[in-house]
PAMI-503139 format. One record per residue (C-alpha): residue number from 1; x, y, z. Coordinates in steps of 0.1 Angstrom, whole numbers. Example, Ala and Ser with C-alpha at 12.3 -4.5 7.8 and 13.67 -1.06 7.14 Angstrom:
BEGIN
+-----+-------+-------+-------+
! num !     u !     v !     w !
+-----+-------+-------+-------+
!   1 !   123 !   -45 !    78 !
!   2 !   137 !   -11 !    71 !
+-----+-------+-------+-------+
This chain:
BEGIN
+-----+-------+-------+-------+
! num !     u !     v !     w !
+-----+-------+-------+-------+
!   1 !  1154 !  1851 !  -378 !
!   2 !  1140 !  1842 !  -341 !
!   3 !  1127 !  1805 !  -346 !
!   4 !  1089 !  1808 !  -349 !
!   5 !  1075 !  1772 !  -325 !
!   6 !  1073 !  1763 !  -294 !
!   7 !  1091 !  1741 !  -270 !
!   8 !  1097 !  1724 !  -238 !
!   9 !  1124 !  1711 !  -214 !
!  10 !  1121 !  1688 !  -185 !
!  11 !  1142 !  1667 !  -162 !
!  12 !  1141 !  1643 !  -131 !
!  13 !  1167 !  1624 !  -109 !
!  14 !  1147 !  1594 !  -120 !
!  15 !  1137 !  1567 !   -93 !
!  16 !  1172 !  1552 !   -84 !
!  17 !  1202 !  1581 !   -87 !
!  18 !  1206 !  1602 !   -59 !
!  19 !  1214 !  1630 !   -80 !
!  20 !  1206 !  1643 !  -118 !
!  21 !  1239 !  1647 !  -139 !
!  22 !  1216 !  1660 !  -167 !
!  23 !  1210 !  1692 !  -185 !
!  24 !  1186 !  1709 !  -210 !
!  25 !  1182 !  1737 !  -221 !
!  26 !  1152 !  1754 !  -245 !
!  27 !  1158 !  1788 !  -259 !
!  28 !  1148 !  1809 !  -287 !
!  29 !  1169 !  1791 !  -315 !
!  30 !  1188 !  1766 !  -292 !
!  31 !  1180 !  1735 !  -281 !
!  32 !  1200 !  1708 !  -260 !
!  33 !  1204 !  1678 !  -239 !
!  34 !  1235 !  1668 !  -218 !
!  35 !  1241 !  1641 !  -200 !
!  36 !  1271 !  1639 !  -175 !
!  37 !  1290 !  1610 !  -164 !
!  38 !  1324 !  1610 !  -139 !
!  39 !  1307 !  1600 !  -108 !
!  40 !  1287 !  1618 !   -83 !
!  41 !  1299 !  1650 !   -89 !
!  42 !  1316 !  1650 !  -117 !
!  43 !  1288 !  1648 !  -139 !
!  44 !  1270 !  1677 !  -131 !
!  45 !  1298 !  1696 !  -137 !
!  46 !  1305 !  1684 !  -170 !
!  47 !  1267 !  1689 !  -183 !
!  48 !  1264 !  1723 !  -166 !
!  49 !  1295 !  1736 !  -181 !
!  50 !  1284 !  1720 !  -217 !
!  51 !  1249 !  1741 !  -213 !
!  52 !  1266 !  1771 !  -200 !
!  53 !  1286 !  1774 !  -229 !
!  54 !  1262 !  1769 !  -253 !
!  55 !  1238 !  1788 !  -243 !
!  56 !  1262 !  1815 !  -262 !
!  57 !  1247 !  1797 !  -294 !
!  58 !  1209 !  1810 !  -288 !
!  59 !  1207 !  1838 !  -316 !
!  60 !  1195 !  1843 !  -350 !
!  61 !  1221 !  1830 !  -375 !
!  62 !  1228 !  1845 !  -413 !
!  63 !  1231 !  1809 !  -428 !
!  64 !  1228 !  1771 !  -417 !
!  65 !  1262 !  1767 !  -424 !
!  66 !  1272 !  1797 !  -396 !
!  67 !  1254 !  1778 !  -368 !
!  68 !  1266 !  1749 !  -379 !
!  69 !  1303 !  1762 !  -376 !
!  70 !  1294 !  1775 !  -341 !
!  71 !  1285 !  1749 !  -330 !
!  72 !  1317 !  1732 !  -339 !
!  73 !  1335 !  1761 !  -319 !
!  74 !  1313 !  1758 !  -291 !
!  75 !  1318 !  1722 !  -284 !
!  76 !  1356 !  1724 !  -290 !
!  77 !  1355 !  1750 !  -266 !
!  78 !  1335 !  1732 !  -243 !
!  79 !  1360 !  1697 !  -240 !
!  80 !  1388 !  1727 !  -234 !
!  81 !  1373 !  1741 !  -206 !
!  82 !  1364 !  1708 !  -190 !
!  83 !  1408 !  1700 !  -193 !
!  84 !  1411 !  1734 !  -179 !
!  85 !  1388 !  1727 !  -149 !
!  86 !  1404 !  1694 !  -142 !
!  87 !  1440 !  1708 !  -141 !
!  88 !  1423 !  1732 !  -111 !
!  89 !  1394 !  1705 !   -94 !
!  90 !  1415 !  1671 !  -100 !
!  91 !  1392 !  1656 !   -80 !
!  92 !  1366 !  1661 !  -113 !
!  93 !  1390 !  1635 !  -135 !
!  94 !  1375 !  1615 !  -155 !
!  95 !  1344 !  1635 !  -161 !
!  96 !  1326 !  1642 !  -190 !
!  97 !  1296 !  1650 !  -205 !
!  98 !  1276 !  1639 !  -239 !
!  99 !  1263 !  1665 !  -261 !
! 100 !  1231 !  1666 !  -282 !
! 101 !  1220 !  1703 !  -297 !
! 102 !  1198 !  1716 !  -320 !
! 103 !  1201 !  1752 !  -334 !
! 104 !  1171 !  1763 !  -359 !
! 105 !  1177 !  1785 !  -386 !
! 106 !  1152 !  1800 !  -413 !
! 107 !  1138 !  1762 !  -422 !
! 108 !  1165 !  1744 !  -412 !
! 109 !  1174 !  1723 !  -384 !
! 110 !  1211 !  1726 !  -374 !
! 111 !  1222 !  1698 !  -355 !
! 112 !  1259 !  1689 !  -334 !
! 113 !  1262 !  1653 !  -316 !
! 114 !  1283 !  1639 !  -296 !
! 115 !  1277 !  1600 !  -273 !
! 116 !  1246 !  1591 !  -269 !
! 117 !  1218 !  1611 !  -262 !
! 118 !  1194 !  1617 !  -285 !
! 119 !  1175 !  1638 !  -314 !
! 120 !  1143 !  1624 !  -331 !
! 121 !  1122 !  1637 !  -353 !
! 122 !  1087 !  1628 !  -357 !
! 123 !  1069 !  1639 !  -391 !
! 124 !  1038 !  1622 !  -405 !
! 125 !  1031 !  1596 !  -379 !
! 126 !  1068 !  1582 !  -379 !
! 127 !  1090 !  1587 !  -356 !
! 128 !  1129 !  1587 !  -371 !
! 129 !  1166 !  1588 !  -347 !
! 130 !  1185 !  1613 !  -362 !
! 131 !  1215 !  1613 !  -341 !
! 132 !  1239 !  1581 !  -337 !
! 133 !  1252 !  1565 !  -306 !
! 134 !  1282 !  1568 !  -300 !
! 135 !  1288 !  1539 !  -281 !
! 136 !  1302 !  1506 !  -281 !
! 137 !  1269 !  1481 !  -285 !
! 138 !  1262 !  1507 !  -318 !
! 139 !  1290 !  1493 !  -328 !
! 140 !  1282 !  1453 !  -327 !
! 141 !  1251 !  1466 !  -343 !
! 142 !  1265 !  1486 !  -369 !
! 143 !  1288 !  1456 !  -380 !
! 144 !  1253 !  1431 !  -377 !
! 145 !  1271 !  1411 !  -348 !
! 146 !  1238 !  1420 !  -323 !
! 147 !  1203 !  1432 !  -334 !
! 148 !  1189 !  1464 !  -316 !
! 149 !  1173 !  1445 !  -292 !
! 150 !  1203 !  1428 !  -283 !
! 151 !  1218 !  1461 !  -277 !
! 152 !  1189 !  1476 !  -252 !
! 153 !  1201 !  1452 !  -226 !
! 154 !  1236 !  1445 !  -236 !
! 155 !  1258 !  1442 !  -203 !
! 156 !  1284 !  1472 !  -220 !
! 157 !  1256 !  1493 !  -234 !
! 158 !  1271 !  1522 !  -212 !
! 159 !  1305 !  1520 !  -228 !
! 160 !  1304 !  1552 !  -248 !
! 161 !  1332 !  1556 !  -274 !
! 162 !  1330 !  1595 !  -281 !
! 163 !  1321 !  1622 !  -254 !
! 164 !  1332 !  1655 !  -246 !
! 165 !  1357 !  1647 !  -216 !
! 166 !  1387 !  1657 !  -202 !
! 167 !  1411 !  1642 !  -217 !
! 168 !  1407 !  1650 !  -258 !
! 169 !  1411 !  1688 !  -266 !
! 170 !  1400 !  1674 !  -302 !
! 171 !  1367 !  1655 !  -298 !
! 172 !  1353 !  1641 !  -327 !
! 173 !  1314 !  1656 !  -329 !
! 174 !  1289 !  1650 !  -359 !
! 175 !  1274 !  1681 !  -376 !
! 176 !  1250 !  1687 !  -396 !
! 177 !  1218 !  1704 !  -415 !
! 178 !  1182 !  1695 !  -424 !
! 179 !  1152 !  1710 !  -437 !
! 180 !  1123 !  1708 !  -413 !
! 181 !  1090 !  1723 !  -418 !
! 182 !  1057 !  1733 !  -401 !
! 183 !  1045 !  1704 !  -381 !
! 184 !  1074 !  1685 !  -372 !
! 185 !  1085 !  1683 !  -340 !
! 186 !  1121 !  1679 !  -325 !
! 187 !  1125 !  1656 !  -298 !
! 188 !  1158 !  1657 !  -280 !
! 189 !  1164 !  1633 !  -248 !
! 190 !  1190 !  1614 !  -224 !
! 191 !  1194 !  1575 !  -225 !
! 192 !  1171 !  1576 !  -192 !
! 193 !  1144 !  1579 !  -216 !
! 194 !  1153 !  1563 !  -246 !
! 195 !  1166 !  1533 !  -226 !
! 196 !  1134 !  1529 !  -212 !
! 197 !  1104 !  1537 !  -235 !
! 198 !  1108 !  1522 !  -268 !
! 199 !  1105 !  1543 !  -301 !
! 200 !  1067 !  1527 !  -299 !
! 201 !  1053 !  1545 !  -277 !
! 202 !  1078 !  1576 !  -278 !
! 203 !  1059 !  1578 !  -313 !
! 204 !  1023 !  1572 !  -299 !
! 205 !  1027 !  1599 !  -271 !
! 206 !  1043 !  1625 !  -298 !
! 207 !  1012 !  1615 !  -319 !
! 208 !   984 !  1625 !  -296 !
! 209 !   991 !  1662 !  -304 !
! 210 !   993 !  1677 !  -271 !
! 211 !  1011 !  1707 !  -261 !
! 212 !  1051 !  1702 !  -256 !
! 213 !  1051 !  1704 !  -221 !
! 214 !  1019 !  1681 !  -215 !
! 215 !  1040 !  1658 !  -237 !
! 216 !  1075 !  1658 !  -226 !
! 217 !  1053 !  1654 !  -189 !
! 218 !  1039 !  1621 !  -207 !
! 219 !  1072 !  1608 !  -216 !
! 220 !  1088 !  1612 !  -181 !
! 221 !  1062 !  1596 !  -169 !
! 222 !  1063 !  1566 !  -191 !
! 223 !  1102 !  1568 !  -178 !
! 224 !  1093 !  1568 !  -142 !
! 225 !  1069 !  1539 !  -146 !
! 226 !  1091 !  1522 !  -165 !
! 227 !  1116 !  1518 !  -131 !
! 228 !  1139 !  1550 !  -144 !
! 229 !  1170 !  1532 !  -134 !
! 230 !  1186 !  1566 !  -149 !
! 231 !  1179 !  1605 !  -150 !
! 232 !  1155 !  1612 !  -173 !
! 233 !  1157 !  1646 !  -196 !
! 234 !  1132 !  1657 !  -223 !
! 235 !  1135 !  1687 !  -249 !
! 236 !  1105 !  1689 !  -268 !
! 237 !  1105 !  1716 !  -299 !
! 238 !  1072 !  1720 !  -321 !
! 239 !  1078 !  1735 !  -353 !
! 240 !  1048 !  1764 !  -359 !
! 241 !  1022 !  1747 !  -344 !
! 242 !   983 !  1765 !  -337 !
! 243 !  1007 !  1789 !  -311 !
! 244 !  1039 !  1796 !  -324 !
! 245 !  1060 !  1814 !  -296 !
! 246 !  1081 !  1843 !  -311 !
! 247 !  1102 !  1853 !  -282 !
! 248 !  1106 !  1819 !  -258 !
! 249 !  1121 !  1826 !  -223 !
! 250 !  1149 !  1800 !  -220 !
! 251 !  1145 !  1772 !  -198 !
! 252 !  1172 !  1757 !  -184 !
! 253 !  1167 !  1722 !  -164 !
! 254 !  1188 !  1697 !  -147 !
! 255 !  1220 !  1702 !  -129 !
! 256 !  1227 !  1732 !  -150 !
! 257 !  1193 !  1747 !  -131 !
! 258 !  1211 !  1752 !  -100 !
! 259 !  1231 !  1783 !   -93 !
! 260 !  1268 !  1788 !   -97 !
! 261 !  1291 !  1785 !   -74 !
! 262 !  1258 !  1764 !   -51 !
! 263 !  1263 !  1729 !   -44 !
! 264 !  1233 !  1710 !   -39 !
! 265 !  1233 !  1682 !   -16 !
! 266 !  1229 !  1644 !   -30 !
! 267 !  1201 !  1626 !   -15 !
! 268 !  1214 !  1604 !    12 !
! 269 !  1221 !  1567 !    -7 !
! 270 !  1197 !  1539 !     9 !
! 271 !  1210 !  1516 !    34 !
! 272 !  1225 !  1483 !    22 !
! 273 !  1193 !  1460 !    18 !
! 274 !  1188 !  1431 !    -1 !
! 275 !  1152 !  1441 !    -3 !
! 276 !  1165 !  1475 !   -26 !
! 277 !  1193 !  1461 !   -42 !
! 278 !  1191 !  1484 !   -70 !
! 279 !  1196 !  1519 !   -54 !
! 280 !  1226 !  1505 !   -37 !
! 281 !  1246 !  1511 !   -72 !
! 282 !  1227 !  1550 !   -73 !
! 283 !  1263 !  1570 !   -77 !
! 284 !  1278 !  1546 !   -99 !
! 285 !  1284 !  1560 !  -126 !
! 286 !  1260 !  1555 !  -160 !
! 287 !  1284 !  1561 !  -186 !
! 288 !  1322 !  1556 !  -189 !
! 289 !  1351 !  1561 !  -215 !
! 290 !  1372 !  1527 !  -224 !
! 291 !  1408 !  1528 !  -226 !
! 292 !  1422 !  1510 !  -259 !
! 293 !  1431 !  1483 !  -239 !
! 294 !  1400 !  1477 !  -220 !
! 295 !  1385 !  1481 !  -254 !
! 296 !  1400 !  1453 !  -271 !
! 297 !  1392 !  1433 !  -240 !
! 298 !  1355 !  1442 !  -244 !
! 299 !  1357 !  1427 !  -283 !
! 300 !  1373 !  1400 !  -273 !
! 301 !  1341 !  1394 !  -244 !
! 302 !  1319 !  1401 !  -269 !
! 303 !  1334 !  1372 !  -293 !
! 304 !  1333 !  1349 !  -263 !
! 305 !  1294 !  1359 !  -257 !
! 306 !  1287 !  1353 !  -294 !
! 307 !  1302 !  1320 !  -292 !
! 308 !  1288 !  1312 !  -262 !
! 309 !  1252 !  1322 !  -275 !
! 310 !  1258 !  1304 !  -310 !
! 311 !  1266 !  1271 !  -283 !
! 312 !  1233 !  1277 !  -267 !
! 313 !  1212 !  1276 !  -298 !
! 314 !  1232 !  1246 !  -314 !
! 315 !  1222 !  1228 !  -274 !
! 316 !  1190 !  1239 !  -278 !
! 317 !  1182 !  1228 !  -314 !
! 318 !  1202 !  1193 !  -302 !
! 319 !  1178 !  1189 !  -272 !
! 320 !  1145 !  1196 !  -293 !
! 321 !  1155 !  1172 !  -323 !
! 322 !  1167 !  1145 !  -297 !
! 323 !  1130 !  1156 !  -276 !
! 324 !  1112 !  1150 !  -314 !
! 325 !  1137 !  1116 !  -323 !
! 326 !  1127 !  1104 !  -285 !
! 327 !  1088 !  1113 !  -293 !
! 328 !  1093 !  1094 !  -329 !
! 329 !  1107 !  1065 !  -317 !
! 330 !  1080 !  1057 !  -290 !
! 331 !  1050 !  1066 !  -314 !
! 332 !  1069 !  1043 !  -336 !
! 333 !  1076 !  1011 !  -309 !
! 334 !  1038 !  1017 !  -299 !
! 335 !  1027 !  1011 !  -333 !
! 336 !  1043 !   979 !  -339 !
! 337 !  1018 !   968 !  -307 !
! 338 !   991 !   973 !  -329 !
! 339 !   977 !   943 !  -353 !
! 340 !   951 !   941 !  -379 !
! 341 !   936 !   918 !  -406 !
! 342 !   941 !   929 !  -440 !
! 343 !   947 !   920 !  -479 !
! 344 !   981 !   912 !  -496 !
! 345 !   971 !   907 !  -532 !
! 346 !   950 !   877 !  -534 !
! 347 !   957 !   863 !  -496 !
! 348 !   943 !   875 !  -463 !
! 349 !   972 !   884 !  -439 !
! 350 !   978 !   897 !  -407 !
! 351 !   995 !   931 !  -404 !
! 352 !  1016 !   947 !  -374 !
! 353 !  1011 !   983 !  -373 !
! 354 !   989 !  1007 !  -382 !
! 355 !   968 !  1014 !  -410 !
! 356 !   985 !  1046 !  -413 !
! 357 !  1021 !  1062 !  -432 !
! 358 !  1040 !  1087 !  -424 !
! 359 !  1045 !  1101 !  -462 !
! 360 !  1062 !  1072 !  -483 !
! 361 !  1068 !  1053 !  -447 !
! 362 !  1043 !  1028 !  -441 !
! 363 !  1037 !  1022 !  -404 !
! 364 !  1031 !   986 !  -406 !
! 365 !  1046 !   952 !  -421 !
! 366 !  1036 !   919 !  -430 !
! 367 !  1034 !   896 !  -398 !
! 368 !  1017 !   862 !  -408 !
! 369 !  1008 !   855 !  -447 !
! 370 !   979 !   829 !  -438 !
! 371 !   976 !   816 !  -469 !
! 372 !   936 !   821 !  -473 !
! 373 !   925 !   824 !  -510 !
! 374 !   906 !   860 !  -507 !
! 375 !   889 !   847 !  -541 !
! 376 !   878 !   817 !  -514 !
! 377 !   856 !   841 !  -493 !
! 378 !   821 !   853 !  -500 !
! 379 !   819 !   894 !  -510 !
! 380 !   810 !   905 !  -473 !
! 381 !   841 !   892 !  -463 !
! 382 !   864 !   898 !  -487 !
! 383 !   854 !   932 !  -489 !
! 384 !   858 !   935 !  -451 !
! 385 !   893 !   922 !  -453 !
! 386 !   902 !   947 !  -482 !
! 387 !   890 !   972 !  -458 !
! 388 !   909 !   959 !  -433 !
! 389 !   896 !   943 !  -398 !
! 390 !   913 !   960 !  -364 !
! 391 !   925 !   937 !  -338 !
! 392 !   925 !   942 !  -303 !
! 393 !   961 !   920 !  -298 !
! 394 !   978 !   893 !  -319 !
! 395 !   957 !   870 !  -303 !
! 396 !   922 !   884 !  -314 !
! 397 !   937 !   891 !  -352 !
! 398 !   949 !   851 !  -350 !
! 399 !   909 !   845 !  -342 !
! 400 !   892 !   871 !  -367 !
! 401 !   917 !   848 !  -390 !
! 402 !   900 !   814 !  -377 !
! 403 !   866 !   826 !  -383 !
! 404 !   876 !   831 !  -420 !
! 405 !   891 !   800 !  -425 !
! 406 !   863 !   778 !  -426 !
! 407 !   846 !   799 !  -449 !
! 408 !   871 !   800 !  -472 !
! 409 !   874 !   764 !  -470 !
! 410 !   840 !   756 !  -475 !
! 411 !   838 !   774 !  -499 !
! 412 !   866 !   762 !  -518 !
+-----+-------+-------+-------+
């Protein structure tokens, strides 16, 4: 059965890479997203031979479980091909490319995965990643060593641990099926647009309703304004919808667009400036395999940067409680240049400090008992001195005290 939707593909070099080493392609029944890595060229040919390839996978299938076996096959088949172009171009080693397709069959969504591209799916107002990264920060989050925040700007967040490459005839993909249903819609991208636009307002732009392509247009350009350090590649796929399409025409975008056999010329890289720093790194490449040694070095890092950030807090939370002890002890050495006139059972005494505690800590102690009978003073005053009399210095409590004295006297 001919999937019954609509969709959308569209990609851009972004605003710093010379060239786009992504692919996508949007078909009747197949949907992907590639995104090459291998340096300047190597790239585009891995993604282009990765969509070329599986473009063989856009038909009507009998069963889920068919599609899902082709595209098992397909992506085996791909990683061979890449060795077998290698052995002939050695100047491609080291490329590869990561793999993220989506094959619909009946009322079921038929997914293969490989690095760390993307599939979401956004039903009822949420927004929900489908696919897992294959990559070494997923990892660290995966064992609760960083949060996913940590892991958007984690120096080795390009450190991919599975990819289709040239070097494993074997790779390792994730398969599988889910039910979708009317209304949902498939959203299938490269890191340059995940890395950029948060699942917030990837979920807000799929919520406004608006055709796939005015949609996957507002997500690119959410990409661009966000700086898109990287290319940028959106597959949009609306299941139903008010104008289902039949019969799509494929679309195929990216590096896989251009011709075969046609090589398209990079952009010329920006002069050395300190004033662009950032397009100076342009055909550097975005992703890259580790090998087991380099891998255990990156743990290793990461321990160091753990312990290193665990320091950090421990100074920080030192600094503020010695900031708040500091702050404590001059409020403190302040208060004891405070005096006052107050009661100590029956005798009037003079009190340094304030009238105040600090829960079960009083903030001010007996400095002079002056031996004054408060039963010797008339009501007015001995209710004053209960109620406590503030003094400007020792000096002016030591003379509220002499006025007192006489009165008590005379009255005694």
């Amino acid at each position: 059965m001919v999937f019954q939707g609509s969709s959308a593909a569209i990609s851009h070099t972004g605003k710093v890479r010379s060239n786009n080493q992504d692919s996508g392609y949007a078909g009747s029944n197949l949907f992907v997203v590639a995104d090459g890595m291998g340096g300047h060229a190597g790239g585009d040919v891995a993604s282009s031979l990765a969509i070329q390839r599986l473009t063989e996978l856009d038909q009507p299938y009998a069963t889920p479980a068919q599609a899902e076996h082709a595209i098992r096959d397909a992506l085996a088949d791909t990683a061979a091909e890449l060795i077998d172009t290698v052995a002939r171009r050695p100047e491609l080693a080291g490329m590869g490319t990561t793999v993220s397709a989506l094959v619909m069959v009946d009322d079921y969504a038929v997914i293969g995965h490989i690095g760390d591209s993307r599939i979401y799916l956004y039903r009822d107002d949420t927004l929900t990643q489908i696919t897992a990264d294959h990559t070494f920060v997923q990892r660290l989050v995966d064992s609760g060593r960083i949060t996913p925040e940590e892991a958007r700007y984690h120096p080795r967040r390009s450190v991919l641990m599975r990819v289709l490459g040239d070097m494993d005839p074997d790779p390792e993909v994730d398969s599988f099926i889910m039910p979708t249903q009317d209304g949902d819609r498939w959203l299938l991208c490269s890191d340059g647009l995940s890395g950029v636009v948060d699942d917030a307002h990837t979920a807000k732009t799929l919520g406004l309703g608006m055709p796939p392509a005015r949609t996957a247009d507002a997500l690119l350009k959410q990409a661009l304004d966000g700086g898109a350090p990287d290319n940028v590649t959106v597959v949009l796929v609306d299941v139903g919808g008010q104008h289902p399409v039949f019969i799509g025409t494929p679309a195929i975008v990216g590096s896989a667009s251009n011709p075969s056999g046609v090589v398209v010329p990079a952009a010329r890289p920006s002069r050395p400036n300190w004033l662009h720093h950032a397009r100076q790194v342009a055909n550097e490449p975005t992703h890259f395999e580790p090998a087991a040694e380099f891998l255990e070095e990156l743990i290793e890092e990461d321990r160091r940067r753990a312990r290193r950030r665990r320091f950090g807090w421990l100074a920080a939370l030192l600094v503020v409680l010695a900031g708040i002890g500091l702050a404590l002890f001059a409020g403190y050495n302040w208060t004891q240049t405070r005096y006052y006139v107050g009661a100590d059972d029956d005798s009037v005494v003079i009190y340094r400090g304030i009238q105040q505690s600090i829960g079960p800590i009083s903030l001010s102690t007996v400095y002079e008992d002056t031996n004054i009978v408060l039963a010797d003073l008339s009501d007015f005053d001995r209710q004053t001195v209960e109620a406590t009399i503030s003094a400007r210095s020792l000096s002016d409590a030591e003379l509220i005290v002499d006025r007192l004295r006489p009165a008590a006297e005379g009255s005694g």
